[in-house]
Phi, psi and omega in degrees: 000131182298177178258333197271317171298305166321310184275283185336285168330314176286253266283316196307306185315308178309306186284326167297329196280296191312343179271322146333273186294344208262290199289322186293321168334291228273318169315328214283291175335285190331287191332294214299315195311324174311298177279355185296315183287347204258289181347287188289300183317295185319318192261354144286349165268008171278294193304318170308309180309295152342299189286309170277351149307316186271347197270292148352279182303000192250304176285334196264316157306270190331311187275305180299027135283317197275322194268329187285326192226019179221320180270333186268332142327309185271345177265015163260331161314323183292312195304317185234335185276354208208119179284167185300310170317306169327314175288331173313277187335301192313318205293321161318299192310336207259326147289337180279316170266352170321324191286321205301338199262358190055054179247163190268132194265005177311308204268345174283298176339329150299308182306328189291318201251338154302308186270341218223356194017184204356288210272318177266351165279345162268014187259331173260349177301302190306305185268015171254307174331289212293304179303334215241352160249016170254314165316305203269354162273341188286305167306297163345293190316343219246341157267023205283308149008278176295340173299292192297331177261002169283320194245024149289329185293347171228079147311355164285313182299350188268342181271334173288314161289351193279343172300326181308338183304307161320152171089185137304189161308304190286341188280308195308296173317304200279344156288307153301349180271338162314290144003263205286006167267334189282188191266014152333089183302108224260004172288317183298304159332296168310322165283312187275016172269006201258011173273356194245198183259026202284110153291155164337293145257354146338302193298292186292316154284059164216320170308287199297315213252346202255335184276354198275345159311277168357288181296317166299014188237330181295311202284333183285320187288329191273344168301310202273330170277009166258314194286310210283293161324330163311295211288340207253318195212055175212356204065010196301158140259130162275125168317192173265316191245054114280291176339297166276342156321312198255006182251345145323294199271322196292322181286319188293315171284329141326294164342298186292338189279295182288338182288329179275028134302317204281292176335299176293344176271299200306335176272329153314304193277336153314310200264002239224267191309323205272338148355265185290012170271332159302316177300341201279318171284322160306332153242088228267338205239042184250102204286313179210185172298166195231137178275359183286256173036317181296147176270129204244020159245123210274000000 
């Protein structure tokens, strides 16, 4: 074989293996873009199985447990061990110090709307919450130091309260009752806002003003699990029209729920983009928020 037939041959291998390697580059994306939808479908129909194997086991286990041995207990327990006042008083108290120990105040807040409804059950929601954001902020102040080098360790979360900081009075009011409507946990909050530029009251009305759903969707849920414990083990009968009165109210409070979640994330993240677009124009070469930023002077 000539050397000139020998070089001809190496280039056809060399282009062919190169042509080769071209087409699997180019196939591989196609595959994956392909299997990306076969994906996603599996795992959403997994995670869907999932979730009503448990929600089933839940409704069927779960809920008569949670009513046989804990709620029908405690309303006999209300019933008989304690006078109303007495009860008022726990439930303040219990709203009040809870936020401090960073415990979640939801079920007194049920209890409250079980026993006391609307009107003196949203009166004991307001003033043990409002005692229960003035405690772990007045503590904060005397820890802001250790707050601040505790929350160099998450800088998202640190970048997202120094927004509350921000503005004026009213932009300050209005990103906290923003706050406390998302799904923020506001126990953290309340400690970790005394690290920003957040004045007194801006924090507390916007707390007072971010806590006032919250509390009718607690109080309206703690109603509808005392009527549903009526009907299941008191005999209660429901009219035609309480039916549709709680199947109603149910939807609306779902409804109220999510929308104000959605409202509230979406305007965070709003608040959010024009933050780093300001930071971004003052510092072109400022990659995200700093938590040095937070102010450690009152």
């Amino acid at each position: 074989m000539t050397s000139s037939q020998t070089d001809g041959e190496h280039v056809r291998l060399v282009v062919s293996n190169e042509r080769t390697t071209v087409e699997a580059d180019t196939l591989q994306p196609q595959t994956e873009r392909r299997n990306r939808p076969l994906k996603w479908w599996i795992r959403t129909f997994t995670l869907s199985f999932i979730a009503i194997v448990v929600t089933i086991v839940f409704l069927k286990w779960g809920v008569p447990f949670v009513f046989e041995k804990i709620l029908l207990p405690m309303l006999q327990w209300e019933a008989t061990a304690f006078g109303r006042p007495v009860l008022a008083l726990i439930l303040v108290a219990s709203l009040a110090f809870f936020p401090v120990f960073l415990i979640p105040s939801g079920p007194s807040m049920w209890l409250a709307g079980m026993i006391f409804g609307y009107g003196l059950g949203f009166v004991i929601i307001m003033v043990g919450t409002t005692v229960g954001m003035i405690l772990p902020y007045l503590i904060g102040l005397l820890f802001r130091d250790c707050i601040h080098q505790w929350l160099k360790k998450w800088p998202q979360t640190a970048a997202m309260i120094r927004l509350a900081g921000e503005g004026n009075g009213f932009q300050q009011f209005r990103v906290v009752a923003l706050f406390r409507i998302s799904p923020f946990p506001y126990t953290i909050f309340n400690y970790a806002i005394v690290v920003t530029k957040m004045r007194f009251w801006p924090y507390l009305l916007g707390s007072i003003a971010g806590m006032i759903p919250e509390a009718f969707i607690y109080i309206y849920s703690g109603r509808l699990i005392r009527t549903f414990a009526d009907v299941q083990y008191r005999n209660h009968r429901l009219t035609p029209l309480e039916i549709i009165y709680n199947a109603i109210s149910l939807i609306i409070a779902v409804a109220m729920t999510i929308g104000f979640t959605v409202y509230a994330k979406k305007a965070i993240k709003e608040l959010e983009i024009d933050e780093t677009s300001e930071t971004d124009m003052l510092d072109p070469e400022h990659g995200n928020i700093q938590l040095q930023k937070l102010p450690l002077e009152r």
